[in-house]
Wavefront OBJ file of the C-alpha trace (Angstrom):
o trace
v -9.658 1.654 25.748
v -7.310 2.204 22.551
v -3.823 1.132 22.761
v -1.462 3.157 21.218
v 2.192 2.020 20.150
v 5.116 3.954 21.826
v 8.731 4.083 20.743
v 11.566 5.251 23.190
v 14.892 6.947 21.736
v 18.050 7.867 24.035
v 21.923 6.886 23.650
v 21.897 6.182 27.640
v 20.182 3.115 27.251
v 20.148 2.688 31.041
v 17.701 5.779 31.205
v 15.068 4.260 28.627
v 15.399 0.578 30.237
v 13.984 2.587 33.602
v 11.411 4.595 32.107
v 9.791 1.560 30.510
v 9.782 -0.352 33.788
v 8.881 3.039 35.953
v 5.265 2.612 33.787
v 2.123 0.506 33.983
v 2.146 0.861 29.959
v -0.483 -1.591 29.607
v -3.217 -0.182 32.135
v -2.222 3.325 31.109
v -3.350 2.208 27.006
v 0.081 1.515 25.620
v 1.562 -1.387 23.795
v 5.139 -2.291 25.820
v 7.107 0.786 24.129
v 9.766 -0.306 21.464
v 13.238 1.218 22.273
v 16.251 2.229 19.523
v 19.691 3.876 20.389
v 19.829 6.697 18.168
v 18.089 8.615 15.349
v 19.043 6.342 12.831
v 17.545 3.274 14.923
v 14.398 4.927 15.148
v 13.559 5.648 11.996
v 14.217 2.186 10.674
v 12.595 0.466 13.232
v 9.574 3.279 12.566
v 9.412 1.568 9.063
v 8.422 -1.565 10.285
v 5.964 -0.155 12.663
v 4.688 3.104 13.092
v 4.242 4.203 16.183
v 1.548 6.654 17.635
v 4.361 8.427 19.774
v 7.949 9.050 19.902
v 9.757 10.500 23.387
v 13.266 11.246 22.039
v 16.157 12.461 23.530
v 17.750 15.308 22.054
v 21.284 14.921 21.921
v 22.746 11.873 20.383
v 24.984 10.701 18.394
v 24.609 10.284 14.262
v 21.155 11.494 14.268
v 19.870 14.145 17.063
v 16.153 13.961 18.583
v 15.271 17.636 16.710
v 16.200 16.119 13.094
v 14.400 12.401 14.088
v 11.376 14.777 14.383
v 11.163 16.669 11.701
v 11.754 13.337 9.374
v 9.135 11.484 11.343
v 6.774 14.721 11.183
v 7.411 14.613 7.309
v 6.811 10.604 7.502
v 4.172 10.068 9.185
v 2.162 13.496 9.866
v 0.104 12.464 12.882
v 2.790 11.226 14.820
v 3.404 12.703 18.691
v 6.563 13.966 19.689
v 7.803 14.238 23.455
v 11.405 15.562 23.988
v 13.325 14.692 27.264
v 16.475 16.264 27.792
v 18.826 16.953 30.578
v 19.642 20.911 28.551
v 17.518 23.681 29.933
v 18.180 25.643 26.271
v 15.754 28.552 25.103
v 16.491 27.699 21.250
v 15.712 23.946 22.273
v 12.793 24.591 23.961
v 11.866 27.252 20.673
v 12.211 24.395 18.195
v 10.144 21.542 19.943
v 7.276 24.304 19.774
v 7.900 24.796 16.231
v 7.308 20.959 15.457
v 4.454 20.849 17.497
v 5.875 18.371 20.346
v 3.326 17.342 22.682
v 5.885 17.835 25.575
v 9.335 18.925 26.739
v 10.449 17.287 29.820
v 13.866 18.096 31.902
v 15.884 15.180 33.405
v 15.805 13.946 35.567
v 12.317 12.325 34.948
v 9.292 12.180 37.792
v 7.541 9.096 37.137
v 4.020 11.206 37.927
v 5.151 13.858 35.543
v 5.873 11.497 33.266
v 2.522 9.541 33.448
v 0.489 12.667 33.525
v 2.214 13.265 30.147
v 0.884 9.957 28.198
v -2.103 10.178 30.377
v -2.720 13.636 28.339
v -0.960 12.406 25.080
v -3.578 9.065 25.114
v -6.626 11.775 25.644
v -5.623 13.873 22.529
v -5.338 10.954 20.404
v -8.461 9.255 21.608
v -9.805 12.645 20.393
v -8.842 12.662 17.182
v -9.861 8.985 16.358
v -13.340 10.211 18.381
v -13.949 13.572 15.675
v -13.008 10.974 12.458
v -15.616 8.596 14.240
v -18.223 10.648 15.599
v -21.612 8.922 13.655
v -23.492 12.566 14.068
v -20.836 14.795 12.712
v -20.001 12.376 9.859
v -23.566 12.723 8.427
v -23.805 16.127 8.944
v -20.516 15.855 6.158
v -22.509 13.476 4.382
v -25.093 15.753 3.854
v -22.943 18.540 2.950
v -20.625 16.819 0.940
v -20.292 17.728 -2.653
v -23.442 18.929 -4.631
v -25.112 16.557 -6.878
v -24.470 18.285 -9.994
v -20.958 18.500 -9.067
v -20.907 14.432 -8.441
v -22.972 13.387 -11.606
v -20.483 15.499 -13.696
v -17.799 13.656 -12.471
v -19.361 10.109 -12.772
v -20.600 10.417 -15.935
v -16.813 11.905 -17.123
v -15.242 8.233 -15.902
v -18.071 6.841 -17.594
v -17.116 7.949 -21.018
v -20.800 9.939 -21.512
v -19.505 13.375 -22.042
v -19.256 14.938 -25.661
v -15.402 16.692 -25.702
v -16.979 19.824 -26.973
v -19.136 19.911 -24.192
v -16.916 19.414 -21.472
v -15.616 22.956 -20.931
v -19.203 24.155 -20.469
v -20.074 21.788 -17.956
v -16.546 23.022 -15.932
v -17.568 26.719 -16.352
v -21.060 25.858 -15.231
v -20.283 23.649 -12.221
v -17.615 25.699 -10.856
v -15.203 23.194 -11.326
v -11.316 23.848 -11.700
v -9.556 21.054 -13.936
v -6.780 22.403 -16.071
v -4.092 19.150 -15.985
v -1.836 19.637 -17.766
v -2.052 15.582 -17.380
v -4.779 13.593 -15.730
v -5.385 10.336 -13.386
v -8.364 8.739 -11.407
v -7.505 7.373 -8.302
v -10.092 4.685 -6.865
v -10.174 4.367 -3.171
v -10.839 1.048 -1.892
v -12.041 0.079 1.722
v -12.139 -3.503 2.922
v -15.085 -4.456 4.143
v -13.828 -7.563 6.264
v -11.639 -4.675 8.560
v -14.936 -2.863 9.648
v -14.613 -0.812 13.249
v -17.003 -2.466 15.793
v -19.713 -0.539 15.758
v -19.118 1.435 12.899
v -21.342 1.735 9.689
v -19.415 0.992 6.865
v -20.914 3.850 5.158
v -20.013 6.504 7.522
v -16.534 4.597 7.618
v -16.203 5.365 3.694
v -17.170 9.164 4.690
v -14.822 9.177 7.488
v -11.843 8.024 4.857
v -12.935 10.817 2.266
v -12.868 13.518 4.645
v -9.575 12.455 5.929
v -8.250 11.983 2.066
v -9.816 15.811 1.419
v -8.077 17.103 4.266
v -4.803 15.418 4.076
v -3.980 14.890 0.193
v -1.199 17.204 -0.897
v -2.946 20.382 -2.626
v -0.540 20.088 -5.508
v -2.477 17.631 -6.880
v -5.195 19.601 -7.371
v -7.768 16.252 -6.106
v -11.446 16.339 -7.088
v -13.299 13.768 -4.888
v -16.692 12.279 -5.556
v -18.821 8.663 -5.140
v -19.077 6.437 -7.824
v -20.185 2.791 -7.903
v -19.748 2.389 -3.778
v -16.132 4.069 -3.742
v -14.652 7.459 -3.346
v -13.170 8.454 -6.849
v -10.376 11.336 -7.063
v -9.236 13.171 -10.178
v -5.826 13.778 -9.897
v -3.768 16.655 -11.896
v -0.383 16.243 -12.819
v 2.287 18.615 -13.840
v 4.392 15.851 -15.907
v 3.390 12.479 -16.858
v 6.961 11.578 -14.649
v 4.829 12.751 -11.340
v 3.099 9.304 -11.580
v 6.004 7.716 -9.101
v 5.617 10.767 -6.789
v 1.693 10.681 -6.486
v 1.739 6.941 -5.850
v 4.096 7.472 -2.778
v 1.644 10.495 -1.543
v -1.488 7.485 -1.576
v 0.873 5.480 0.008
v 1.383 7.445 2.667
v -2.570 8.391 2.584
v -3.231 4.685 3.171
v -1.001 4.349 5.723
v -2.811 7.420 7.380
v -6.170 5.831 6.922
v -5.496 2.819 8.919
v -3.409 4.935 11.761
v -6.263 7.399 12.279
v -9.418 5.728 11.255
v -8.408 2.033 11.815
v -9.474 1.588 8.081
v -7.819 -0.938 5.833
v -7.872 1.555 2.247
v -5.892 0.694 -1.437
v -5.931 3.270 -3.468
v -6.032 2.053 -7.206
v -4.460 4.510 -9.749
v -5.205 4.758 -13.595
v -3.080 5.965 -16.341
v -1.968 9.200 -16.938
v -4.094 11.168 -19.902
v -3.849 14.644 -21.267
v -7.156 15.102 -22.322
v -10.637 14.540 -20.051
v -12.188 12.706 -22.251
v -10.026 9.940 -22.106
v -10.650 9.724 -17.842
v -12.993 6.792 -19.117
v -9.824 4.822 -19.865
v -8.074 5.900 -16.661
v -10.854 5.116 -14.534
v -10.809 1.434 -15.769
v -6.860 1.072 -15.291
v -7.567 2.537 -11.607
v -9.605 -0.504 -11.280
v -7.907 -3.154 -12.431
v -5.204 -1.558 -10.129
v -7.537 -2.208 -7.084
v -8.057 -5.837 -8.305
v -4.127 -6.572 -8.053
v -4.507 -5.747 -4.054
v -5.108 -9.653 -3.717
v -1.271 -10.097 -5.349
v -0.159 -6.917 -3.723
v -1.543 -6.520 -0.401
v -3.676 -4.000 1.399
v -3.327 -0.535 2.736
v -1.110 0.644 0.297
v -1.161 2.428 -2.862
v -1.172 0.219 -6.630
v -0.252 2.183 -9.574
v -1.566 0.452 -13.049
v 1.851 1.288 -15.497
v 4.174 0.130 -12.181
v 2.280 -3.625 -12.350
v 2.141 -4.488 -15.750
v 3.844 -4.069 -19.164
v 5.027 -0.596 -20.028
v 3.216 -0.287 -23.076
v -0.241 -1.494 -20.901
v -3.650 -1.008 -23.014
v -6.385 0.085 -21.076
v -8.761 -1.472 -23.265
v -7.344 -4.574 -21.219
v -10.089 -3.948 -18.665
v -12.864 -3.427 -21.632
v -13.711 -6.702 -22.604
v -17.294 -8.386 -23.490
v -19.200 -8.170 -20.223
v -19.632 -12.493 -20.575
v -15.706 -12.905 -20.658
v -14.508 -9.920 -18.072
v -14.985 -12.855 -14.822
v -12.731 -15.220 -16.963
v -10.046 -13.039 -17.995
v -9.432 -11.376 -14.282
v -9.065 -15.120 -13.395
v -6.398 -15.360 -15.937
v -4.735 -12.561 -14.594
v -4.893 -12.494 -11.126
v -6.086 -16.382 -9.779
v -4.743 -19.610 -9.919
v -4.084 -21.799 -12.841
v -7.023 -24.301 -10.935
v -9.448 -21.492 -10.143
v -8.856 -20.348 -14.142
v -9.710 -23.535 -15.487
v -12.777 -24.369 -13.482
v -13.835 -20.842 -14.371
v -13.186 -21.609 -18.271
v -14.952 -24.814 -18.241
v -18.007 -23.821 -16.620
v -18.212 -20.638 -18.768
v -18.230 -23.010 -22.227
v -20.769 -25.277 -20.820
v -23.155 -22.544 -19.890
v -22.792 -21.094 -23.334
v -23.291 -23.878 -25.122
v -26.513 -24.201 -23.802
v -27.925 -20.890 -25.184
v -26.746 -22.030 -28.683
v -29.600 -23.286 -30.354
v -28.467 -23.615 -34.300
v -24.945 -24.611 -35.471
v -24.961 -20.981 -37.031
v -25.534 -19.381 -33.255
v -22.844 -22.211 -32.371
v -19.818 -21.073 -34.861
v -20.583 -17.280 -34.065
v -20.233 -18.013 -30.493
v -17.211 -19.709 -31.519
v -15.603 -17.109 -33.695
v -16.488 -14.434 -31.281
v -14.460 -16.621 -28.419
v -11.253 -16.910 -30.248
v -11.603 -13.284 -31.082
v -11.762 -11.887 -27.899
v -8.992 -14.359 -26.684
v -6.716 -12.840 -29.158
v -7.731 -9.433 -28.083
v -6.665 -10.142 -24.672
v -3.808 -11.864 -25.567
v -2.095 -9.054 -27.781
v -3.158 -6.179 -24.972
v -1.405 -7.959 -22.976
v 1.696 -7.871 -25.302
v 2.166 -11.627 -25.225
v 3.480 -13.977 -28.283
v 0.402 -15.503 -30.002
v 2.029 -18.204 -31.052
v 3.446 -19.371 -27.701
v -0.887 -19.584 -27.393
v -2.077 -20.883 -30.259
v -1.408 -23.303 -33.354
v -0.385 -20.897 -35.856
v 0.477 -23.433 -38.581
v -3.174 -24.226 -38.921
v -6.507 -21.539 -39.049
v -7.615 -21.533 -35.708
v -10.659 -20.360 -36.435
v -11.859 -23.187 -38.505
v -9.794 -25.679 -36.110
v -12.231 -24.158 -33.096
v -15.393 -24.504 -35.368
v -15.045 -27.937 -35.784
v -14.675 -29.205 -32.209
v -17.503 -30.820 -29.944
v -18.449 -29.554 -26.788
v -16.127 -31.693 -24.757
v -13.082 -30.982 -27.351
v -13.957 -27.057 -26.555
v -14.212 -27.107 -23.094
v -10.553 -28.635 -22.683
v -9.328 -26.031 -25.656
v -10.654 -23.215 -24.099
v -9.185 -24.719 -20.863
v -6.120 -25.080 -21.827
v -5.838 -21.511 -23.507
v -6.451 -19.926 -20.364
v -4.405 -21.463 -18.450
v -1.436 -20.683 -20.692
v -2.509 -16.970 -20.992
v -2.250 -17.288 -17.274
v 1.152 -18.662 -17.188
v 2.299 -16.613 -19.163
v 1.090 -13.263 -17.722
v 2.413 -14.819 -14.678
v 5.844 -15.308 -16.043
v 5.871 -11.663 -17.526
v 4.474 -10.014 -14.360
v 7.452 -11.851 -12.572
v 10.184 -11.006 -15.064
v 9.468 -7.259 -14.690
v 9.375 -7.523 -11.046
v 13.164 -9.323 -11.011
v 14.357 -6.822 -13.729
v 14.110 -3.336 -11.704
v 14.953 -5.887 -8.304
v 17.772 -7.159 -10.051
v 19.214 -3.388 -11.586
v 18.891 -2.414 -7.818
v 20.939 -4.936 -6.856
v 23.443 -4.052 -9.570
v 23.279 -0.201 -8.651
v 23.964 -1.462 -4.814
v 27.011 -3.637 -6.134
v 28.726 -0.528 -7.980
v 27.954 2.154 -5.967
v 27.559 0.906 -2.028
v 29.834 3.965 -1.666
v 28.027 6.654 -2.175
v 26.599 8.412 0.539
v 23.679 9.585 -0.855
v 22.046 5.972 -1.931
v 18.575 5.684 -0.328
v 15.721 4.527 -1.119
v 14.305 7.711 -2.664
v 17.342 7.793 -4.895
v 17.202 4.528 -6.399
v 13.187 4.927 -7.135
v 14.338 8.014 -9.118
v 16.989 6.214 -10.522
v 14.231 3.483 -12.015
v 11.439 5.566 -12.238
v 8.956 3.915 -9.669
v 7.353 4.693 -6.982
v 8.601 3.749 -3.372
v 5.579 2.004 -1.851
v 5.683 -0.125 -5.129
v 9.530 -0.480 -5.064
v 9.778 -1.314 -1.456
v 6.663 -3.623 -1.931
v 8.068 -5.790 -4.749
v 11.914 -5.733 -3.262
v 10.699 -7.183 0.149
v 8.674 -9.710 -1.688
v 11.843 -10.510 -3.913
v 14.729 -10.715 -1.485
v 13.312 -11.038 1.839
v 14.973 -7.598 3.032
v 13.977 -4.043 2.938
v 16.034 -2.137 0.997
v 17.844 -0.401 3.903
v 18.961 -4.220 5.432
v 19.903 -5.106 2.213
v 22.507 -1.963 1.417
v 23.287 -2.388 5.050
v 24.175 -6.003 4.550
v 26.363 -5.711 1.317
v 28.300 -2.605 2.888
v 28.998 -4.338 5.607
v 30.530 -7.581 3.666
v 32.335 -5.470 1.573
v 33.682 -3.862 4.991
v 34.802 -7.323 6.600
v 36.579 -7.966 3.320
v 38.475 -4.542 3.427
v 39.255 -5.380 7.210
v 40.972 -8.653 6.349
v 42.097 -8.331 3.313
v 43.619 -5.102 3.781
v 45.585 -2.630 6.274
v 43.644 0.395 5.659
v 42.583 2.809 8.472
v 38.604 2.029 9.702
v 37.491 5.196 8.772
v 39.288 4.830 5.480
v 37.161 1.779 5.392
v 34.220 3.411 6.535
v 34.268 6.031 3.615
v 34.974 3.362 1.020
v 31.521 1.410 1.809
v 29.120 5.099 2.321
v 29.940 6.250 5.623
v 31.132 9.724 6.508
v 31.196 9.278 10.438
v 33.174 6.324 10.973
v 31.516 6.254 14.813
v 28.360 5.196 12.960
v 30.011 2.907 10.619
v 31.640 0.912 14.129
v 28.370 1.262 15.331
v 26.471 -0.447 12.416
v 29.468 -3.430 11.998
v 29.016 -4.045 15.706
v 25.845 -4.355 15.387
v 25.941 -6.972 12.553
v 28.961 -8.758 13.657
v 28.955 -8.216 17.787
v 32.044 -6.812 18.077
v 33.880 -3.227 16.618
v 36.069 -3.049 13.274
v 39.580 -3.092 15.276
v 38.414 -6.122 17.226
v 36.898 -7.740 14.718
v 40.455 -7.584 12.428
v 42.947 -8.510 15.538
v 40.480 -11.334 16.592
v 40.759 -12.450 12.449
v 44.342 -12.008 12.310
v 45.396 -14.380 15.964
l 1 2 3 4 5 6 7 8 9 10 11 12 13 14 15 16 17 18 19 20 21 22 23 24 25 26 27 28 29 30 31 32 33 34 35 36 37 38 39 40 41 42 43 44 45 46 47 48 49 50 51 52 53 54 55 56 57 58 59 60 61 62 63 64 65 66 67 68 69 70 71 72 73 74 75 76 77 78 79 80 81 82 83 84 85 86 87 88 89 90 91 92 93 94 95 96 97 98 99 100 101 102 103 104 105 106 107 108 109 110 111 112 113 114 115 116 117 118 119 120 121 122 123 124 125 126 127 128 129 130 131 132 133 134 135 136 137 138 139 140 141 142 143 144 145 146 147 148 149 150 151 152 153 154 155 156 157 158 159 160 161 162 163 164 165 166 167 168 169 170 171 172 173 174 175 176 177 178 179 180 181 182 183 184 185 186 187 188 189 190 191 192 193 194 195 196 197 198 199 200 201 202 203 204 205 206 207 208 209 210 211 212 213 214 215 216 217 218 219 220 221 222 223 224 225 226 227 228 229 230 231 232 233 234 235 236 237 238 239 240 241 242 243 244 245 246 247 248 249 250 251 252 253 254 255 256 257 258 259 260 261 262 263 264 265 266 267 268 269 270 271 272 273 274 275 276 277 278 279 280 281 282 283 284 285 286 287 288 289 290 291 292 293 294 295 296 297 298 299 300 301 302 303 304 305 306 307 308 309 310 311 312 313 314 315 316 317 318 319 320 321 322 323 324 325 326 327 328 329 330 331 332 333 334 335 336 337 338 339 340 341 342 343 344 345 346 347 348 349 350 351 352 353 354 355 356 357 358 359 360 361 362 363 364 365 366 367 368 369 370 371 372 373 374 375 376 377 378 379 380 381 382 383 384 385 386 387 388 389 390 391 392 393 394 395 396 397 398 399 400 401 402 403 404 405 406 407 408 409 410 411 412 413 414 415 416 417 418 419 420 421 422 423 424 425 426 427 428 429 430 431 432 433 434 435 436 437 438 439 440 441 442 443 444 445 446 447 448 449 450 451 452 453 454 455 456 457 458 459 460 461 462 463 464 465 466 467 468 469 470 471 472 473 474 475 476 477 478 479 480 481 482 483 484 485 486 487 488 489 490 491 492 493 494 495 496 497 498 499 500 501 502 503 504 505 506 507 508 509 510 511 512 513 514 515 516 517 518 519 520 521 522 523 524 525 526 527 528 529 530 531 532 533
């Protein structure tokens, strides 16, 4: 049987506390149901965990039950909605059918009604995972899916194989519609180590694409084919300053993925170009973006110009077929994994050379390509290499063993260095959040989509990378520095609470006593007589 995650919402927390104790939530297919006070409650503690269903109570305070829906609806689109309420109201009643609620239930509650309720609730989601799933009509897709013209068009466009002049032609010919103005390819990943029992890892990639086809935002104008094992999409873009926006749409696609068909998806995406000829070097960005899932995690959406230098070359991903193993080492394992990889790769080289001509073309082509890589990836050469002296003719002259442990050490200090850079940028737009926080905690409107705009990336990167940085989502962390700001207006000064309350970005001063008893167990006016004795 599937188990589903339930979250309970009411003020009277006396009425949740028996509902989850009138239920066998374990026999019935549930995980023990998670339970928040308000609006507010639930949709942080729906960050950290989505659930599969929400039973909300409609009036409370800061936050009513309608508004937690349509913000969870907008969330997370497959969520389930039942409203309990002890108001008998038409317009209620007229607005739950609007959001699609599974349910509206009168209190007081009937713990039959209540169980036919989930009983029904648990059959319609069963159903949906059952449709992604079912093997027969996922090949009948299969079969259907996108002609083969269609899909060799497409391939060989990320391939780089398609004349410019020629490309309108093939558009007109195939039907297809791809007028931009700006261009990415996305690159959908599924691990394979997450695999449904049962399920063919095949029909799971169909079951993904289908899902991606139907769910994707149509403003993007998506084209989806196969190429290489993976479903490819060509995105279109209104303004290259979309990027941040698309990435949080994947996000939220990835999210979807593994909620629906228990799929563990990273969606890789390339740089933005204005011309389809180029796709070839946004195709290769898209996958290098995958490869970063083993520093970024899974099941979430990696944008290419987010996780590297803002001036990023594609032609970073284009190297000479013998090096490309080595340098993603350098960029994305360990300084020990790098250097066994560089070692090994000289001595198996060196084998092949059979004439000290082969030997110092080997050599000059080595040093070449490591100053290639080195300069796409905007670092100092001289923080690399002995400048003061011709490294070519330095290299040429070095035995095998003297190689091995120069090449060695060369990678390992590209590595570093990357390594340092990557980290830099990370703390940079961590660190200007944390400034924005510290000068404006007092404005109402801060959130999480507001300070993304404010640096220009995407929230599933932002959120990502702040987490990893501080230890905190964002939310705990503004909460946490209003808050201290708000003990030190208490004490230090005899202004009114919801003078206070205004001063660190809250306009209900209920909520803001709310929130500080929360973090410090008891309310503002306590809190300030208990200081002051």
């Amino acid at each position: 049987m599937n188990r589903y995650k339930v979250m309970l919402v009411d003020d009277e927390e006396d009425v949740a506390q028996a509902i989850m104790k009138k239920m066998d939530w374990e026999s019935m297919g549930f995980e023990n149901p998670r339970y928040a006070h308000n609006g507010l409650e639930a949709l942080e503690l729906a960050e950290e965990q989505t659930p599969d269903i929400v039973m909300t109570d409609i009036q409370m305070p800061y936050m009513d039950g309608m508004e937690l829906s349509r913000n969870l609806k907008k969330l997370y689109p497959n969520i389930r909605i039942i409203f309990f309420s002890g108001y008998d109201e038409f317009e209620y009643a007229k607005e739950a059918i609007r959001l699609e609620a599974e349910e509206y239930i009168l209190k007081p509650i009937d713990a039959d009604e209540l169980k036919s309720v989930f009983a029904r609730v648990h059959e319609a989601l069963d159903r949906d995972i059952d449709e992604k799933l079912n093997v027969e009509k996922l090949r009948n897709y299969y079969m259907d899916s996108l002609p083969l013209l269609q899909e060799d068009f497409f391939s060989s466009l990320v391939e780089g194989r398609i004349e410019e002049n020629k490309i309108d032609k093939y558009l007109y010919d195939y039907q297809i519609e791809l007028t931009g103005p700006f261009y990415a390819v996305l690159i959908v990943h599924i691990s394979k180590s997450n695999i449904p029992e049962g399920m063919n890892p095949v029909l799971l990639s169909v079951s993904v694409r289908k899902l991606l086809e139907e769910r994707m935002d149509k403003k993007w104008g998506c084209h989806f084919f196969s190429y290489q094992g993976s479903t490819v999409m060509i995105a279109q873009l209104q303004a290259r300053k979309d990027s941040s926006e698309l990435t949080d749409a994947c996000d939220r696609m990835c999210r979807l993925a593994e909620s629906i068909c228990k799929a563990s998806v990273t969606i890789g995406i390339g740089s933005i170009v204005d011309n389809l000829v180029d796709l070839d070097d946004s195709y290769r960005g898209a996958r290098d973006a995958v490869s970063y899932r083993v520093l970024y995690g899974h099941t979430k959406a990696i944008n290419i110009s987010e996780i590297v230098p803002s001036d990023y070359d594609v032609a970073v991903a284009d190297q000479t077929d013998t090096l490309t193993d080595i340098f993603k080492k350098v960029k994305m394992s360990d300084a020990e994994s790098v250097e066994a990889a560089a070692g090994k790769y000289i001595e198996s080289n060196l084998e092949q050379q059979a004439s000290i001509q082969n030997y110092r073309f080997f050599v000059m082509e080595l040093v070449s390509e490591l100053y290639k890589f080195a300069r796409n990836n905007q670092l100092d050469l001289s923080e690399i290499f002995d400048m003061s002296n011709d490294v070519y003719a330095t290299v040429q002259q070095m035995e095998q063993k003297e190689l091995t442990v120069w090449f060695k050490k060369v990678c390992v200090r590209i590595h570093e260095l990357i390594s340092h850079k990557r980290s830099d940028n990370t703390r940079s737009f961590v660190s200007k959040a944390q400034d924005y926080v510290a000068d404006h905690y007092g404005d109402q409107d801060l959130s999480v989509d507001f300070i993304c705009s404010f640096l220009g990336v995407s929230s599933a990167y932002f959120s990502t990378v702040f987490k990893k940085e501080t230890g905190k989502t964002f939310v705990s962390y503004l909460t946490d520095y209003r808050m201290e700001i708000a003990e030190k207006l208490l004490l230090e000064t005899d202004e009114k609470t919801y003078i206070i309350a205004e001063k660190v970005g809250y306009t209900d001063p209920n909520y803001f006593s709310y929130v500080f008893k929360k973090q410090f167990g008891v309310s503002p006016s306590k809190y300030k007589s208990g200081k002051e004795k």
